[in-house]
N, CA, C and O atoms as a MOPAC input file, in Angstrom:
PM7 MOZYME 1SCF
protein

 N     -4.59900 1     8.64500 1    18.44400 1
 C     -4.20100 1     7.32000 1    17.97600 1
 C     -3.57700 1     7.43200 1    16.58200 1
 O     -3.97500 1     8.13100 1    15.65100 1
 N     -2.54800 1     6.62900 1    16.61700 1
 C     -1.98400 1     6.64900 1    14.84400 1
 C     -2.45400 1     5.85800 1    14.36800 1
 O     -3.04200 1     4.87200 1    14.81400 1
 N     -2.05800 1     6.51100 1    12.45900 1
 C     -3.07600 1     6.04400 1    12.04500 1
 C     -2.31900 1     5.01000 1    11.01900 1
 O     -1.34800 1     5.35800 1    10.34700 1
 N     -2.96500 1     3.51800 1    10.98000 1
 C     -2.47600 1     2.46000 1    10.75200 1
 C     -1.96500 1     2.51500 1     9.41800 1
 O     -2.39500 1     3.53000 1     8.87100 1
 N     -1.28400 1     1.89700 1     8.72800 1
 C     -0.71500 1     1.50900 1     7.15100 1
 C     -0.18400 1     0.10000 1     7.21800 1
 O      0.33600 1    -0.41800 1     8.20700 1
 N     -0.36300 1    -0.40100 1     6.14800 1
 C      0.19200 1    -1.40300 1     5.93400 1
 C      1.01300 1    -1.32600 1     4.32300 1
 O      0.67000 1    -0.85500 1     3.23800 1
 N      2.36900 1    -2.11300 1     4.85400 1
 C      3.02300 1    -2.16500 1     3.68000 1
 C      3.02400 1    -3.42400 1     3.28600 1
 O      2.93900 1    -4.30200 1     4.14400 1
 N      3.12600 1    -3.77600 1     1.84000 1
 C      2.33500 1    -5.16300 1     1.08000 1
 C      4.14100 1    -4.91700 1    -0.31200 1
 O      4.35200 1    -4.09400 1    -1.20300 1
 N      5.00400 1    -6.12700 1     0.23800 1
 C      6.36500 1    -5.74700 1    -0.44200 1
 C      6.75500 1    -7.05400 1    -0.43400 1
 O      6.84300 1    -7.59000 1     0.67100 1
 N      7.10200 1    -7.92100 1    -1.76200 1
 C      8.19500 1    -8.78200 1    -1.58300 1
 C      9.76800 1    -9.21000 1    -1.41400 1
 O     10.55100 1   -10.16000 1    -1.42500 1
 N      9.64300 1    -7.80000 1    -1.25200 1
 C     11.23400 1    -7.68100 1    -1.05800 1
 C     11.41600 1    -6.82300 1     0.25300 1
 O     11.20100 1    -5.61500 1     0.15200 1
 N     11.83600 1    -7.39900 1     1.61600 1
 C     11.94700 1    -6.85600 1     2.67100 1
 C     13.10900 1    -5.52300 1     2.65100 1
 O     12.85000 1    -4.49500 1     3.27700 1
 N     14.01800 1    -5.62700 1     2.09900 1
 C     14.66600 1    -4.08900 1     2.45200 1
 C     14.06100 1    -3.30000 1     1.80900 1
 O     14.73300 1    -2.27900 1     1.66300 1
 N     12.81300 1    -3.23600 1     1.19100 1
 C     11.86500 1    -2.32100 1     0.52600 1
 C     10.97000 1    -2.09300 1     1.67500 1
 O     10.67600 1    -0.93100 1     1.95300 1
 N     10.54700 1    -2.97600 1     2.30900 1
 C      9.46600 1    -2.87000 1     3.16200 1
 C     10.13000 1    -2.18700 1     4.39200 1
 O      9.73500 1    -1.31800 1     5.16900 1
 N     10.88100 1    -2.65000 1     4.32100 1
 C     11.70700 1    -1.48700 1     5.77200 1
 C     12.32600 1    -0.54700 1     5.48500 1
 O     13.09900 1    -0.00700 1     6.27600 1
 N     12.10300 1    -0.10600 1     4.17200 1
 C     12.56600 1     1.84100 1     3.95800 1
 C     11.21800 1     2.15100 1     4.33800 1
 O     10.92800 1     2.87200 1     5.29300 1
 N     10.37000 1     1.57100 1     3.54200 1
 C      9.00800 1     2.06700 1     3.34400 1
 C      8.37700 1     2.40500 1     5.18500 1
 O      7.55400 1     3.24800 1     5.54300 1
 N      9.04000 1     1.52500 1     5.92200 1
 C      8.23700 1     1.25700 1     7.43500 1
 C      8.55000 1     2.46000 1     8.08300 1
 O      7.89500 1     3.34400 1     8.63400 1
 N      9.88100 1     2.22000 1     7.83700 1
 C     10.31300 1     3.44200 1     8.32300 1
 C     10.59300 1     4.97700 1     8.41800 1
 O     10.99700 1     5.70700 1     9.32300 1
 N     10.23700 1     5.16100 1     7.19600 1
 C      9.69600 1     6.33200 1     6.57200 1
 C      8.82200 1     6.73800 1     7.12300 1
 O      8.84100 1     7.81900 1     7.71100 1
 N      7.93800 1     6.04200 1     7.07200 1
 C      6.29100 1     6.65600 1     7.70200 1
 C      6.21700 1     6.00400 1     9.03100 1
 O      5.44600 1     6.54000 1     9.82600 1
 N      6.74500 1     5.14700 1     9.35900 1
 C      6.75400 1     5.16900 1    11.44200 1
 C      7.33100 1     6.54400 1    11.98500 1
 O      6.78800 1     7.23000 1    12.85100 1
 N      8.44800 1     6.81700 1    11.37400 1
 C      9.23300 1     8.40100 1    11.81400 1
 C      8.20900 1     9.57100 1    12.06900 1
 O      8.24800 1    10.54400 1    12.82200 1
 N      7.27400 1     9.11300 1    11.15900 1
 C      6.57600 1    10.39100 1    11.05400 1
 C      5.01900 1    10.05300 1    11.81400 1
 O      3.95800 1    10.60800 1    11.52900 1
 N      5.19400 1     9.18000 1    12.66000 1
 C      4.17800 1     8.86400 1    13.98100 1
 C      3.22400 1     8.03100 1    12.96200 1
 O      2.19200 1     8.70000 1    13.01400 1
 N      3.02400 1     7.18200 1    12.25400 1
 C      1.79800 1     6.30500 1    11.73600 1
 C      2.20800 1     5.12100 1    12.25600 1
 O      3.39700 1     4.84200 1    12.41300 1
 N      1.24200 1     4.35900 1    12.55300 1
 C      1.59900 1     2.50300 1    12.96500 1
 C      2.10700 1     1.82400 1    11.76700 1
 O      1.35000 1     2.23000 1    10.88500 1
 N      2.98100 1     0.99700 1    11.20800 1
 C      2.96200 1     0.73100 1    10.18000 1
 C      3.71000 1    -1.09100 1    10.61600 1
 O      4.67800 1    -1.46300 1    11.28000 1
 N      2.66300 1    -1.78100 1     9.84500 1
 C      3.03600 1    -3.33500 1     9.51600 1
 C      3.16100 1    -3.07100 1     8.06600 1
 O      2.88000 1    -2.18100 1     7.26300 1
 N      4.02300 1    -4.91400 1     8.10600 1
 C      4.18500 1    -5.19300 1     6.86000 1
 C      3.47800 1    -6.33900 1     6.55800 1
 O      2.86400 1    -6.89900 1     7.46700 1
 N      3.45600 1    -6.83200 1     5.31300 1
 C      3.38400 1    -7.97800 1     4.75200 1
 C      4.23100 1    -8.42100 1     3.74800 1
 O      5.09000 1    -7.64100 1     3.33800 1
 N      4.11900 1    -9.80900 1     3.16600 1
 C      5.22900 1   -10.24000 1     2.38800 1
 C      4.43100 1   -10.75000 1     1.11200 1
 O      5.12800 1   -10.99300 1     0.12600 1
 N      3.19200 1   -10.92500 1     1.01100 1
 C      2.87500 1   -11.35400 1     0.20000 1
 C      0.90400 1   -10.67300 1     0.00300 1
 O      0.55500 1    -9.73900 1     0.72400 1
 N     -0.09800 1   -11.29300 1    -0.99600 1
 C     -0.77900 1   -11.03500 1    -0.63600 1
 C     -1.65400 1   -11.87200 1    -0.29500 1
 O     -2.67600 1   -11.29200 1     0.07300 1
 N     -1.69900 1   -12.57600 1    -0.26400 1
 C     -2.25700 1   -13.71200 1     0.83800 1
 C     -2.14500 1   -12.91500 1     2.46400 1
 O     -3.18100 1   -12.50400 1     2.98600 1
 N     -0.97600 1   -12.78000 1     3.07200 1
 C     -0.67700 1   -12.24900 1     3.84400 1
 C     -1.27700 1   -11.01700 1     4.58100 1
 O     -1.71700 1   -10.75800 1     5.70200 1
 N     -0.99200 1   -10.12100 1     2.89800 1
 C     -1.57200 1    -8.48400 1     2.99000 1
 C     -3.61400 1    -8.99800 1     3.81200 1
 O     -4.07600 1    -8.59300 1     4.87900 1
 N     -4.12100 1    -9.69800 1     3.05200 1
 C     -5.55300 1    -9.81100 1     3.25000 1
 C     -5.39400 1   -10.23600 1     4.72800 1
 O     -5.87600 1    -9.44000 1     5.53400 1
 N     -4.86900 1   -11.22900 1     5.18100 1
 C     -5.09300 1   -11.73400 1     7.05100 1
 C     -4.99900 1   -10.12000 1     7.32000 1
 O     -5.94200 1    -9.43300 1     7.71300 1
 N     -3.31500 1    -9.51700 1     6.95100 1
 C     -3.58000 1    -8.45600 1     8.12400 1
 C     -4.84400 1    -7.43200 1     7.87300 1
 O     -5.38000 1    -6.91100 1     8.85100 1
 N     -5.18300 1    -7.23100 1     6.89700 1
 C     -6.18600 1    -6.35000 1     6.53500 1
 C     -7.37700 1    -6.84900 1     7.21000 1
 O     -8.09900 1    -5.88200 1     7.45400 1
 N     -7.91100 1    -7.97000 1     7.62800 1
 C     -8.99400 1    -8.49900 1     7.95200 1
 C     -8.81900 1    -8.60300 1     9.59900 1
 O     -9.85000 1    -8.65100 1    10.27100 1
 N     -7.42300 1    -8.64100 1    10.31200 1
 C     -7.54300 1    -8.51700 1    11.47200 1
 C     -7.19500 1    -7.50700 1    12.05300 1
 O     -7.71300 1    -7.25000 1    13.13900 1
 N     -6.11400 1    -6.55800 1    11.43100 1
 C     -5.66900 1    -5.17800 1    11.42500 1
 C     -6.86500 1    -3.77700 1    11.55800 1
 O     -7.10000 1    -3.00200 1    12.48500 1
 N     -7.44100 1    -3.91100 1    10.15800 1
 C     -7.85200 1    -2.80600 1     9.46100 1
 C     -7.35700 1    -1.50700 1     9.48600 1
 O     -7.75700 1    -0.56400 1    10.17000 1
 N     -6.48500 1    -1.54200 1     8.70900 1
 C     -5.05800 1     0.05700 1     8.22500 1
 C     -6.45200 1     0.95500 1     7.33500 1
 O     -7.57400 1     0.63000 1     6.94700 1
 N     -5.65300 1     2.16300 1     7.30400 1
 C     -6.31000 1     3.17700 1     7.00700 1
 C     -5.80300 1     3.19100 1     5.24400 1
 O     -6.44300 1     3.97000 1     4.53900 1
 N     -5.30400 1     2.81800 1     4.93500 1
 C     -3.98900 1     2.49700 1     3.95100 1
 C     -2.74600 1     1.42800 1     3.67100 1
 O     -1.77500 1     1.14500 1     4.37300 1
 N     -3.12300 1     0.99500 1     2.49700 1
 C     -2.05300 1     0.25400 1     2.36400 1
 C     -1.05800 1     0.28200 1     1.16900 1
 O     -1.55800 1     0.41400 1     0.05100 1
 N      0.47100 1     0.15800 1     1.29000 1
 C      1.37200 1     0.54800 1     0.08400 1
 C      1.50700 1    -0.85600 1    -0.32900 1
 O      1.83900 1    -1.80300 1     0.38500 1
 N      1.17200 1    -0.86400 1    -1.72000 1
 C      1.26900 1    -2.31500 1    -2.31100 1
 C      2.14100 1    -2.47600 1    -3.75400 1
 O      1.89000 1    -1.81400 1    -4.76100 1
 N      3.05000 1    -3.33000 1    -3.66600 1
 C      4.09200 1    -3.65400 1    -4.37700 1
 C      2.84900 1    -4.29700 1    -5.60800 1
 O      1.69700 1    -4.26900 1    -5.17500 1
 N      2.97800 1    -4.71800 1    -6.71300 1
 C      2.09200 1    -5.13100 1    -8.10900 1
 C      2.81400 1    -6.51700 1    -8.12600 1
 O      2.06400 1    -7.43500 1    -7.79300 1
 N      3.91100 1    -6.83500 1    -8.39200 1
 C      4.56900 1    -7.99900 1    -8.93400 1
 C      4.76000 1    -8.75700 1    -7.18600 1
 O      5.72900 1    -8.56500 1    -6.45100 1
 N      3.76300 1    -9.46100 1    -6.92500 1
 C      4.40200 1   -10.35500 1    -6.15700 1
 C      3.85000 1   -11.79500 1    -6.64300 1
 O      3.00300 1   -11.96400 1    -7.52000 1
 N      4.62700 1   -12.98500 1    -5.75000 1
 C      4.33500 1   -14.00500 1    -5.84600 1
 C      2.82100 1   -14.75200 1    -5.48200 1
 O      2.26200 1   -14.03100 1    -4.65600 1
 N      2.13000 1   -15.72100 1    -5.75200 1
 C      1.01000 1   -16.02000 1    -5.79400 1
 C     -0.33400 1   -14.81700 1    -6.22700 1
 O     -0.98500 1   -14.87600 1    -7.27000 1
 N     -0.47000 1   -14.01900 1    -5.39400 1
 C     -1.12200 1   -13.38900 1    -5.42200 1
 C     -0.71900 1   -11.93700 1    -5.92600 1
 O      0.03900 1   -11.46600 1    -5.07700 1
 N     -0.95300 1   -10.89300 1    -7.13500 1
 C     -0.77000 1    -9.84400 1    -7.36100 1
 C     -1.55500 1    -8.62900 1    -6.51900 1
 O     -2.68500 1    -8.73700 1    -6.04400 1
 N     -0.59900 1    -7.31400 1    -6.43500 1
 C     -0.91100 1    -6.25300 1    -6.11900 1
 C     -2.44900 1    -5.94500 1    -6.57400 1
 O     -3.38600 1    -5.98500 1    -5.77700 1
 N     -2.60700 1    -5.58600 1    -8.17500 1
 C     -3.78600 1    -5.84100 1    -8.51400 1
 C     -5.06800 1    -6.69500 1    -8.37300 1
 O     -6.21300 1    -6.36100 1    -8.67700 1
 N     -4.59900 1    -7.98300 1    -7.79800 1
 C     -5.84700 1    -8.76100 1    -7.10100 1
 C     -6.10600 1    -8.51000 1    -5.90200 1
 O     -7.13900 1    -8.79500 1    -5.29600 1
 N     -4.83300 1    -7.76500 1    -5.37200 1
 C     -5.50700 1    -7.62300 1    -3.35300 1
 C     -6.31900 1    -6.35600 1    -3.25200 1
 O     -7.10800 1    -6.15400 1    -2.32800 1
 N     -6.04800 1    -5.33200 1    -4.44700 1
 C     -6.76100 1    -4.11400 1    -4.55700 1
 C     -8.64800 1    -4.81900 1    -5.03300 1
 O     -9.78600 1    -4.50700 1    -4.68300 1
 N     -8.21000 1    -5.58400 1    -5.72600 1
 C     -9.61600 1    -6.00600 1    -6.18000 1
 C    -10.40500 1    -6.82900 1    -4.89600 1
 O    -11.58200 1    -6.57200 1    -4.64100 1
 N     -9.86000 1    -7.54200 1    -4.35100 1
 C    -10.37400 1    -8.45700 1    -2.93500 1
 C    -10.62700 1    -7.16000 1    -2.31700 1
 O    -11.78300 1    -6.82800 1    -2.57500 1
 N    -10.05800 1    -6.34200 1    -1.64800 1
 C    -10.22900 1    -5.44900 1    -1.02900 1
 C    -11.27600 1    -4.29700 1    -1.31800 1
 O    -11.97800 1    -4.18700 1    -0.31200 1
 N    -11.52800 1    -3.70200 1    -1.96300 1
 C    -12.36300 1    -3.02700 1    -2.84500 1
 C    -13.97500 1    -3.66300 1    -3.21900 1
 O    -14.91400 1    -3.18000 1    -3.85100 1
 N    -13.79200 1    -4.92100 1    -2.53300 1
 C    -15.18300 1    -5.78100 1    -3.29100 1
 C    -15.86900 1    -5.84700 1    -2.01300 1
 O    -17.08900 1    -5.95000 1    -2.14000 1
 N    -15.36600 1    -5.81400 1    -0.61300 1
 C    -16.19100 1    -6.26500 1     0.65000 1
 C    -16.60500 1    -4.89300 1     0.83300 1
 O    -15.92400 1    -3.90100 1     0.57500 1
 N    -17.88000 1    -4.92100 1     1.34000 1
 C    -18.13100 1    -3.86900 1     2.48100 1
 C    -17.45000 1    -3.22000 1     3.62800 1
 O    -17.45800 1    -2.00700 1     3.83800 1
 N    -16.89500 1    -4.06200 1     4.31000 1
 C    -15.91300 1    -3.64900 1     5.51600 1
 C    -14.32100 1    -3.09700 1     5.17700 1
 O    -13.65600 1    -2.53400 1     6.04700 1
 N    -13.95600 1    -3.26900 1     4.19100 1
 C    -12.65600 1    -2.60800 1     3.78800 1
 C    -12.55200 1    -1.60600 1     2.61400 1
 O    -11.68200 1    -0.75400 1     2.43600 1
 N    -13.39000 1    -1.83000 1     2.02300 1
 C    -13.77700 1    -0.71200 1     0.48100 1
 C    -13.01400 1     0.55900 1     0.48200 1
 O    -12.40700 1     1.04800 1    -0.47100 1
 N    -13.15200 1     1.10500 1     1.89700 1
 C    -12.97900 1     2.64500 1     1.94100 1
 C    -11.18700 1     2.52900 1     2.41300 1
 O    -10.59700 1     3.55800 1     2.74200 1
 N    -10.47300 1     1.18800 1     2.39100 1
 C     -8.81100 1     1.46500 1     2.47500 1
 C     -8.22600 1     1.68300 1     1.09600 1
 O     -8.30600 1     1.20100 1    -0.03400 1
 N     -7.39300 1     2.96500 1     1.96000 1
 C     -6.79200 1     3.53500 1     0.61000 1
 C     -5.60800 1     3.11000 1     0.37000 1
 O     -4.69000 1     3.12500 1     1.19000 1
 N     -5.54100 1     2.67100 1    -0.85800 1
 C     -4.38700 1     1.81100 1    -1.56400 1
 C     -3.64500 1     2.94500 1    -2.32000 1
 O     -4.25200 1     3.70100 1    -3.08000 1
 N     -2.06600 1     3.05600 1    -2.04200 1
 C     -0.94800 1     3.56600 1    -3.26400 1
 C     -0.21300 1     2.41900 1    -3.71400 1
 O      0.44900 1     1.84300 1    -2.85100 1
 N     -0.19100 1     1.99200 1    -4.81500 1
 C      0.58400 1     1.33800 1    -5.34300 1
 C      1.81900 1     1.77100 1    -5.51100 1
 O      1.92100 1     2.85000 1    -6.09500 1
 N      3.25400 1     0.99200 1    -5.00400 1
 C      4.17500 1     1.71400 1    -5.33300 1
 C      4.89600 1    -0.01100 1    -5.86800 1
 O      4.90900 1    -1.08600 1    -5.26900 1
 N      5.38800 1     0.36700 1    -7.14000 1
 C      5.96700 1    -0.64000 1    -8.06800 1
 C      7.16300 1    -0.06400 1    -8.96700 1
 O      7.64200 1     1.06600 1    -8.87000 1
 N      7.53700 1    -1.04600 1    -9.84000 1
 C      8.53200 1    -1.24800 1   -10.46600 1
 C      7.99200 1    -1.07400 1   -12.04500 1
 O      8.63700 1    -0.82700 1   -13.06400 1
 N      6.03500 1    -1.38000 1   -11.77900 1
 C      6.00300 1    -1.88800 1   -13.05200 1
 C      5.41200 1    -0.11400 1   -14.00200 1
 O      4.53300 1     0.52000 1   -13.41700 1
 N      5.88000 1     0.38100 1   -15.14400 1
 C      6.24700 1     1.66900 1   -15.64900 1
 C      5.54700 1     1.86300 1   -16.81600 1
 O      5.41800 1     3.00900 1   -17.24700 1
 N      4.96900 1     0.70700 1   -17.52400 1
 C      4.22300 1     1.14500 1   -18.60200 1
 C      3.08000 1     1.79600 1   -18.57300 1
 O      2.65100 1     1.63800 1   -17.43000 1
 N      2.34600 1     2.43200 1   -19.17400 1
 C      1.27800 1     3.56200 1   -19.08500 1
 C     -0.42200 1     2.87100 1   -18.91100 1
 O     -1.36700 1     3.38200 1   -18.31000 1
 N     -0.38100 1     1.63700 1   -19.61700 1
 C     -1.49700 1     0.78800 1   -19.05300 1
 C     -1.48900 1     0.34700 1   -17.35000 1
 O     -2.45400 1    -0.04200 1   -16.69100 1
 N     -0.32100 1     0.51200 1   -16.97400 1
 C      0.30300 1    -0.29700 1   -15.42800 1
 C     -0.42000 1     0.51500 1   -15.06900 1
 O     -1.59700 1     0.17300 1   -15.17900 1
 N     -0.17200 1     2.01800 1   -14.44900 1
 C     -1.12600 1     3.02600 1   -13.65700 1
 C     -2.17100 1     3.00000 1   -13.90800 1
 O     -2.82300 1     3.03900 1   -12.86400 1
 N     -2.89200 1     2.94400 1   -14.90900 1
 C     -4.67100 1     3.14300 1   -15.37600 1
 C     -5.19700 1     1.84800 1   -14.92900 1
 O     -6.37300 1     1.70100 1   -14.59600 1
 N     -4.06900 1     0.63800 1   -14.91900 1
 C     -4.62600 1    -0.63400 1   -14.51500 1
 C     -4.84600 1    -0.44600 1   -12.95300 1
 O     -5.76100 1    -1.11300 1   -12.47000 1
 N     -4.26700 1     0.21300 1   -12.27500 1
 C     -3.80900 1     0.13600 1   -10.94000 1
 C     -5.43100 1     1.08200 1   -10.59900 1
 O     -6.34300 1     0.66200 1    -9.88600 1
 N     -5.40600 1     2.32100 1   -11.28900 1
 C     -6.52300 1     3.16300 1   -11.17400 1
 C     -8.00700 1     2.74900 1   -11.12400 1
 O     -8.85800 1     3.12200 1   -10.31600 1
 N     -8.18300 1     1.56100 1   -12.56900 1
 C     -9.11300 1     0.84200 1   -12.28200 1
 C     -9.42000 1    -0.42800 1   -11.71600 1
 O    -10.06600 1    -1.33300 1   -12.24500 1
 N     -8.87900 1    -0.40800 1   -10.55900 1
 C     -9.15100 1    -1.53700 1    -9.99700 1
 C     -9.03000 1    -1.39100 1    -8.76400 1
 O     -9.03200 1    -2.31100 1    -7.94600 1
 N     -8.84600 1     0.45300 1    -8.38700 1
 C     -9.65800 1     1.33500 1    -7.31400 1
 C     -8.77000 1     1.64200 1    -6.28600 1
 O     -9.05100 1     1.78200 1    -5.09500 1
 N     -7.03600 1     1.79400 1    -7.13700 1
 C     -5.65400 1     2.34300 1    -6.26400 1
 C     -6.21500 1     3.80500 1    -5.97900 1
 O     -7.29900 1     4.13100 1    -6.46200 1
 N     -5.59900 1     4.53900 1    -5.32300 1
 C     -6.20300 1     5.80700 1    -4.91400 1
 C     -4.58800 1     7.10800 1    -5.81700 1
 O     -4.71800 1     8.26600 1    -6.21200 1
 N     -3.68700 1     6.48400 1    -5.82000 1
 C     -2.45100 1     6.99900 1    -6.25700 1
 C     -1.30100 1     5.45800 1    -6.87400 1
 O     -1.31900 1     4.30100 1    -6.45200 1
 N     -0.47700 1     6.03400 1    -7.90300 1
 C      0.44000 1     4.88100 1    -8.08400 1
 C      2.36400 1     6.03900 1    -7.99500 1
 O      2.59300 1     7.15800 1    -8.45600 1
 N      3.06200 1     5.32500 1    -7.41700 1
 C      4.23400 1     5.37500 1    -7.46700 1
 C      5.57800 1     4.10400 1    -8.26000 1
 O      5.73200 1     2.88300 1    -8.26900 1
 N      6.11800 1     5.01600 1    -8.68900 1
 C      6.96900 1     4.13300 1    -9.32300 1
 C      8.29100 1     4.00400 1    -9.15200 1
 O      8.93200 1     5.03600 1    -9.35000 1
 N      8.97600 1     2.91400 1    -8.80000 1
 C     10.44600 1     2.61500 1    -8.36600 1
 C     11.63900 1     2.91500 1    -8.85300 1
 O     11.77300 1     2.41600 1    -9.97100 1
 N     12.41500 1     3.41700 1    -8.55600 1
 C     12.71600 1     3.82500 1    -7.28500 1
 C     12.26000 1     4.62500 1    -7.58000 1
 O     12.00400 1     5.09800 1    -8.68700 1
 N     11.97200 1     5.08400 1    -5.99400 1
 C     11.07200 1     6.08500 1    -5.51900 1
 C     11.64000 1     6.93800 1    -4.53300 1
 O     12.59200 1     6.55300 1    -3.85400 1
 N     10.98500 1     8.39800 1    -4.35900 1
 C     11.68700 1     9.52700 1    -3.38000 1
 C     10.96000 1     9.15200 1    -2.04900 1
 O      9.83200 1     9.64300 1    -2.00100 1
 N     11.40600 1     8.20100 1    -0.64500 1
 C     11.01800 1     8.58700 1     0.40400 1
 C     10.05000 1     9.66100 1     0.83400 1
 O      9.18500 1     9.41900 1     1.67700 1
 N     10.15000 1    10.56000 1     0.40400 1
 C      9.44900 1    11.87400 1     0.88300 1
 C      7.99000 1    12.29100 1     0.05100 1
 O      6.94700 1    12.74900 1     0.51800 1
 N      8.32800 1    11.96400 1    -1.29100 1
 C      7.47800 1    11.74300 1    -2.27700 1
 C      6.19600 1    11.05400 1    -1.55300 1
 O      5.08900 1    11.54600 1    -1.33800 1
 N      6.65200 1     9.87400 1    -1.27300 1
 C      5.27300 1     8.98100 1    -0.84200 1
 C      4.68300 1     9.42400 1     0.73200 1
 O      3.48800 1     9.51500 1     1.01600 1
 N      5.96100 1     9.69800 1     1.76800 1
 C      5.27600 1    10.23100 1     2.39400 1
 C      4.21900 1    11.29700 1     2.26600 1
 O      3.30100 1    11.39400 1     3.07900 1
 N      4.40800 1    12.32100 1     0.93500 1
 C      3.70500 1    13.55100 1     0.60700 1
 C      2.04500 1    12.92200 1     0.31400 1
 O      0.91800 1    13.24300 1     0.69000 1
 N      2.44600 1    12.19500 1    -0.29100 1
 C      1.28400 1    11.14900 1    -1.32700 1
 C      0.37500 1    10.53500 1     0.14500 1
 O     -0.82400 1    10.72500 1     0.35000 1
 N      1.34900 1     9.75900 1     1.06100 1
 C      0.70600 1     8.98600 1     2.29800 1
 C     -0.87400 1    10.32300 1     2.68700 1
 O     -2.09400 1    10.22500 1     2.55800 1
 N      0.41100 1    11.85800 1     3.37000 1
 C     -0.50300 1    12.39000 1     3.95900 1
 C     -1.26600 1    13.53200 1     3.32000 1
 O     -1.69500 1    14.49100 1     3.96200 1
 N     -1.41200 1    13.36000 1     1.96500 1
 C     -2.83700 1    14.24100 1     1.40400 1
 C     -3.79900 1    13.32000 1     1.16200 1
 O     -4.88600 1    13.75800 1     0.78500 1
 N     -3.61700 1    11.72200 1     1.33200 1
 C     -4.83000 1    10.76500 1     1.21900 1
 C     -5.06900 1    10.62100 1     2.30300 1
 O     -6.27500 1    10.57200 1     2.54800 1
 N     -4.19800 1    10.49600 1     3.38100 1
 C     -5.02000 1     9.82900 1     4.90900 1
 C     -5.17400 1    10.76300 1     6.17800 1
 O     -5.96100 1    10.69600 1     7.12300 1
 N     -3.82000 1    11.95400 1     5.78600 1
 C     -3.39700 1    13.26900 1     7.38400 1
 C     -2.34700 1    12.76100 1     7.90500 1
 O     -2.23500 1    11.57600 1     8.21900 1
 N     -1.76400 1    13.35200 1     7.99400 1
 C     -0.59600 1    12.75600 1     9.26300 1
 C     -0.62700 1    12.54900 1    10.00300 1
 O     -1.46100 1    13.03800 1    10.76600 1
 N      0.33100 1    11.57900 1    10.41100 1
 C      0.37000 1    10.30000 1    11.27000 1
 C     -0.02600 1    10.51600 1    12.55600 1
 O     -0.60100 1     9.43400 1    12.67100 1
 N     -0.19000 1    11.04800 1    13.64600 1
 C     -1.15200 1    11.27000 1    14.64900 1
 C     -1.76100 1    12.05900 1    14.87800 1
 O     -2.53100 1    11.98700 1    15.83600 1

């Protein structure tokens, strides 16, 4: 069985490099658009991983890591942050608040795939 990801992006031609990147390489991969969103699928989904954009609308990257991280039943999904945002507090913020890796935009395709499969294995 492959193994699930979810991508968490407000900007859809981001979310469909990102999908497709790692569908190629046999993982299931949804998206979301927001994080409101990211949490339904996480709660009816349950991904092994999820790539989460920081700057979105209503809800931040950093709060869905924190929602997520606080229940019992999802704790153990591993979050990479991959963002735009570059200052040196941004990653340590991302770190403590229990990202597993952070990437920063633009980003190498291959890079994150590398990043995807030393946190989760490859995709089937």
């Amino acid at each position: 069985m492959s193994k699930k990801i979810l991508v968490v992006d407000d900007e859809p031609a981001i979310a469909r490099l990102v999908k497709m990147s790692l569908a190629v390489e046999g993982y299931d991969v949804r998206t979301a658009t927001s994080g409101f969103e990211a949490l339904e699928e996480v709660a009816a989904w349950h991904p092994e991983l999820i790539v989460l954009d920081i700057m979105m609308p209503g809800m931040n990257g950093y709060e869905v890591c924190v929602e997520i991280k606080s229940k019992p039943q999802t704790k153990q999904i591993k979050v990479v942050f991959l963002t735009a945002r570059g200052n040196p507090g941004d990653a340590q913020q991302g770190f403590t608040v229990g990202g597993d890796d952070y990437i920063m935009k633009p980003f190498d395709p291959e890079e994150l795939l590398e990043k995807v499969k030393s946190i989760i294995g490859a995709g089937d």
